[in-house]
Backbone as CSV, one residue per row, in Angstrom:
resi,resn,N_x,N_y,N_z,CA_x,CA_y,CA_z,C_x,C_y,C_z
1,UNK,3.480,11.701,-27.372,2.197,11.258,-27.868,1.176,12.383,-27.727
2,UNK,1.199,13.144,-26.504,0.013,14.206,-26.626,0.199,15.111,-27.439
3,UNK,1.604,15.751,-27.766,1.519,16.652,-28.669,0.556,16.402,-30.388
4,UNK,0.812,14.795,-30.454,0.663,14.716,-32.049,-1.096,15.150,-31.702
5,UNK,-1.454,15.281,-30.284,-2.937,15.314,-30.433,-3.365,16.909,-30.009
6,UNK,-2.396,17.704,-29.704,-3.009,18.577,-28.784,-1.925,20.161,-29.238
7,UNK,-1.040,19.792,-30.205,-0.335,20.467,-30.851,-0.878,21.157,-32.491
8,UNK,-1.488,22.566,-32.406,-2.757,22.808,-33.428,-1.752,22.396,-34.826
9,UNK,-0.554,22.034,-35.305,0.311,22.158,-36.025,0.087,20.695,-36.202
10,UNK,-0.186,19.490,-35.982,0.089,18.349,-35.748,-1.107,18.051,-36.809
11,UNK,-1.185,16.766,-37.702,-2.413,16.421,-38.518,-3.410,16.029,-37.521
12,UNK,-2.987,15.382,-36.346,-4.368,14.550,-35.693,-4.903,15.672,-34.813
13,UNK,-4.870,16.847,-34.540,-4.647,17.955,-33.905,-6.331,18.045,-33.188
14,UNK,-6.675,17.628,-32.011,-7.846,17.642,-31.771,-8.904,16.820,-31.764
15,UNK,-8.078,15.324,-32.933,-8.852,14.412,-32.591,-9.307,13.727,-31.713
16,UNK,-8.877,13.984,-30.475,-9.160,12.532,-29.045,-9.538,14.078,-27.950
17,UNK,-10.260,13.818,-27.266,-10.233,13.868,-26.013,-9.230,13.630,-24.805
18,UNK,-9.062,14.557,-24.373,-7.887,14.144,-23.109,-8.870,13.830,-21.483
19,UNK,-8.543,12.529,-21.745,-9.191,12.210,-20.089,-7.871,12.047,-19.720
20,UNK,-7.687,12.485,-18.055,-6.573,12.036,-17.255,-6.821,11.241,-15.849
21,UNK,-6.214,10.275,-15.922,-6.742,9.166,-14.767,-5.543,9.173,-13.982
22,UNK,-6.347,9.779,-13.023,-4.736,8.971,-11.460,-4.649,8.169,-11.332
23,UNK,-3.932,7.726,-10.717,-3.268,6.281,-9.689,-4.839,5.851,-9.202
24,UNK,-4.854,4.508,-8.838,-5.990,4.188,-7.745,-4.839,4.080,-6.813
25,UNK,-5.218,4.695,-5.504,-5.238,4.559,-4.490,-4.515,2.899,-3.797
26,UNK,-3.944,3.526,-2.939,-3.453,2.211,-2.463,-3.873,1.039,-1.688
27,UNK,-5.233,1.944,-0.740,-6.095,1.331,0.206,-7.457,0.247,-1.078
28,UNK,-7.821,1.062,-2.285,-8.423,0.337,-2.989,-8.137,-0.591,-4.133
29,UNK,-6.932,-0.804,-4.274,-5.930,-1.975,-4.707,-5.868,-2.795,-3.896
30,UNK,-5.408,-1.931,-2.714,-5.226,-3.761,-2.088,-6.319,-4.312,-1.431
31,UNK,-7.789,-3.929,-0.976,-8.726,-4.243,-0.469,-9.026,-5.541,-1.743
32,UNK,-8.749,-4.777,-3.399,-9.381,-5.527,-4.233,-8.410,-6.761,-4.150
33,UNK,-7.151,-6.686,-4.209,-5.974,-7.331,-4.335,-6.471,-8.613,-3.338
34,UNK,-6.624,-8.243,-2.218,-6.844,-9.211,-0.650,-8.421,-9.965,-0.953
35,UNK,-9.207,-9.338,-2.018,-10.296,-10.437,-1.896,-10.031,-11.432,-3.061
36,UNK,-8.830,-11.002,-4.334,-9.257,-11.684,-4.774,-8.248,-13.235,-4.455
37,UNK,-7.096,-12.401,-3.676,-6.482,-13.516,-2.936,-7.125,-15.010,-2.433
38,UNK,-7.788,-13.847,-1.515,-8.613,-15.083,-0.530,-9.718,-15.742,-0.969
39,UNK,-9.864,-15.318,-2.542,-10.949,-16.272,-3.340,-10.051,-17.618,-4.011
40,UNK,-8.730,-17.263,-4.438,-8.122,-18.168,-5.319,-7.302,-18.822,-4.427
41,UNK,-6.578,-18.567,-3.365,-6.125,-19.353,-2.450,-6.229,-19.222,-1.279
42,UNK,-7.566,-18.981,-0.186,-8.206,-18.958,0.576,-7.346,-18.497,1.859
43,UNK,-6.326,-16.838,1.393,-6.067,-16.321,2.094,-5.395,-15.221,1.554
44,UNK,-5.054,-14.510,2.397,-4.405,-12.921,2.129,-3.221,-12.686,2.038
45,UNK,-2.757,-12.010,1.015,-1.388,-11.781,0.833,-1.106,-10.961,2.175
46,UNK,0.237,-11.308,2.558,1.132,-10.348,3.648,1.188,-8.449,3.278
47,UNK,0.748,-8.183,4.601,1.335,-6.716,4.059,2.711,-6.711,3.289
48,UNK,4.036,-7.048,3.712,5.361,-7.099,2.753,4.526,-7.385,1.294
49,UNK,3.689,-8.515,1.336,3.687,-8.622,-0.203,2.911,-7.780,-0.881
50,UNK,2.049,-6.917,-0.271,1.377,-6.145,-1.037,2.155,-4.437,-1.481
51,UNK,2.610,-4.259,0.099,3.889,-3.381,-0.472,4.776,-3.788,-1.576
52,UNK,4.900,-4.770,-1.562,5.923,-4.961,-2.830,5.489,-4.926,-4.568
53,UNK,4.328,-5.234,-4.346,3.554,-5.110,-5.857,3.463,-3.707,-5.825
54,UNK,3.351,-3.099,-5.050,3.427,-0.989,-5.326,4.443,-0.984,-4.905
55,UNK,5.416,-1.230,-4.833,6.637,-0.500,-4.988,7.478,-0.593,-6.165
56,UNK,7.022,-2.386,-6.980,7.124,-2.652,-8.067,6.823,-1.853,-9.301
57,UNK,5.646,-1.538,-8.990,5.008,-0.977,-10.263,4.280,0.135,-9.839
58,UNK,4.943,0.821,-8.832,4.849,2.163,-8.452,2.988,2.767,-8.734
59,UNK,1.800,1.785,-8.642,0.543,1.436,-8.760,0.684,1.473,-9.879
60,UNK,1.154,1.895,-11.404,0.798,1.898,-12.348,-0.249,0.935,-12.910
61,UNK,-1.402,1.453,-13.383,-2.796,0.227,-13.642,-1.991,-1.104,-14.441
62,UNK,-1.122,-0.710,-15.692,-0.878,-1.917,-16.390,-0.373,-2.714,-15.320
63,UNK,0.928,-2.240,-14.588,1.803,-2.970,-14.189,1.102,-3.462,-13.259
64,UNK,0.321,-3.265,-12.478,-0.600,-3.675,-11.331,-1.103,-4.771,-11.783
65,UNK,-1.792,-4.461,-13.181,-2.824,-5.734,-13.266,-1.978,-6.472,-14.268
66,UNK,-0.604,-6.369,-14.979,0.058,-7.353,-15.614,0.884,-8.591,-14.332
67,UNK,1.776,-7.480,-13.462,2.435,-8.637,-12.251,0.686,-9.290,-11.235
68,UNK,-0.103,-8.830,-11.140,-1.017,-9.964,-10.542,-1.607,-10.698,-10.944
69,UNK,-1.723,-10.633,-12.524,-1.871,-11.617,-13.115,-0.902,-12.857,-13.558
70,UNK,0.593,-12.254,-13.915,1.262,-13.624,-13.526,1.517,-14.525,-12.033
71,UNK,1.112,-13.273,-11.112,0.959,-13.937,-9.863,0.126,-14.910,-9.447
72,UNK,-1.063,-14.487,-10.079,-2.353,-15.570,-9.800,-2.411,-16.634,-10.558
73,UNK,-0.972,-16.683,-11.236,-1.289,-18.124,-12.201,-0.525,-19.128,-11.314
74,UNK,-0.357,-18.838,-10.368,0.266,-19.711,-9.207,-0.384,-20.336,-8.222
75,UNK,-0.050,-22.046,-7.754,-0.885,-22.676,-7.435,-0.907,-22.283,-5.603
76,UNK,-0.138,-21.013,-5.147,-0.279,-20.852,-3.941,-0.096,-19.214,-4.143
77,UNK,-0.648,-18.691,-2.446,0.205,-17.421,-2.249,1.363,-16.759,-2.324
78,UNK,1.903,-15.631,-3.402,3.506,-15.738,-3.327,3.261,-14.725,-1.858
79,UNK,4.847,-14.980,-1.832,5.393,-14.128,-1.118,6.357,-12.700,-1.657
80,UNK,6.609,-11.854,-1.028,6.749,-10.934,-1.275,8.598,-11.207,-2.268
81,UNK,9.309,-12.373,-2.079,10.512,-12.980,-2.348,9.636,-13.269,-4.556
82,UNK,8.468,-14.670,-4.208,7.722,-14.393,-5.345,7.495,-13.542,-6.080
83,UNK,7.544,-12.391,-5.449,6.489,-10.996,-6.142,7.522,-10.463,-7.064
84,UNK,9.037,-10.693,-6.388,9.848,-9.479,-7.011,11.207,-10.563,-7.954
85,UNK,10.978,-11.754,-7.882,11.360,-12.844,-8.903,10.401,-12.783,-9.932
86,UNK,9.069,-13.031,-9.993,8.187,-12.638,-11.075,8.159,-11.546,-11.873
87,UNK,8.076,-10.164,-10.859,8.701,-9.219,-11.639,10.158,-9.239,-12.501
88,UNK,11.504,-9.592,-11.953,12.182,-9.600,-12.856,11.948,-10.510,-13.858
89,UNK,11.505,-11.657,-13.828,11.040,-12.697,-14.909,10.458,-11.803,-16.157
90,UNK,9.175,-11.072,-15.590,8.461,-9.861,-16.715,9.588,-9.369,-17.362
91,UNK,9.887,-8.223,-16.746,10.505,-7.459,-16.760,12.020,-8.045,-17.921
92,UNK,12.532,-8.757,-17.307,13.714,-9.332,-18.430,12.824,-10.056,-19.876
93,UNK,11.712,-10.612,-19.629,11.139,-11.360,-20.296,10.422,-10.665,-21.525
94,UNK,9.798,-9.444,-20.760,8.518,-8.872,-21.776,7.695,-9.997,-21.962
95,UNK,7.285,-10.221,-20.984,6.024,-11.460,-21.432,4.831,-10.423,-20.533
């Protein structure tokens, strides 16, 4: 994909801007992760379970915010057993 943008030979050659975004951080995922826990089911995911959503999706932003969002459609806290059944669910699913 960057070449078609950044390759002077290419038609789109220069059209976009290259911003490059790191990872967030692991300490500011899960700070966000743990409040919004303890807003929707009035407590905090386990360290295991928060390791397991980054190890899942290695922080990647989509994957971060696609598996916690099927997570939070759940009427309790998963567990870290939850975290990585949901993921394969995605994952086989493409949902």
């Amino acid at each position: 994909m960057e070449q078609m943008f950044y390759d002077r030979n290419k038609p789109f050659y220069k059209l976009c801007d290259q911003i490059k975004l790191d990872r967030i951080s692991a300490i500011a995922y899960e700070k966000h992760i743990q409040m919004a826990a303890k807003k929707s089911w009035k407590t905090m995911l386990s360290k295991l379970a928060i390791e397991t959503i980054f190890e899942l999706t290695e922080r990647h932003s989509y994957y971060v915010n696609k598996l916690c969002s099927l997570l939070w459609q759940k009427s309790k806290a998963p567990t870290a057993g939850d975290i990585q059944s949901t993921w394969q669910q995605f994952i086989i699913g493409g949902t």
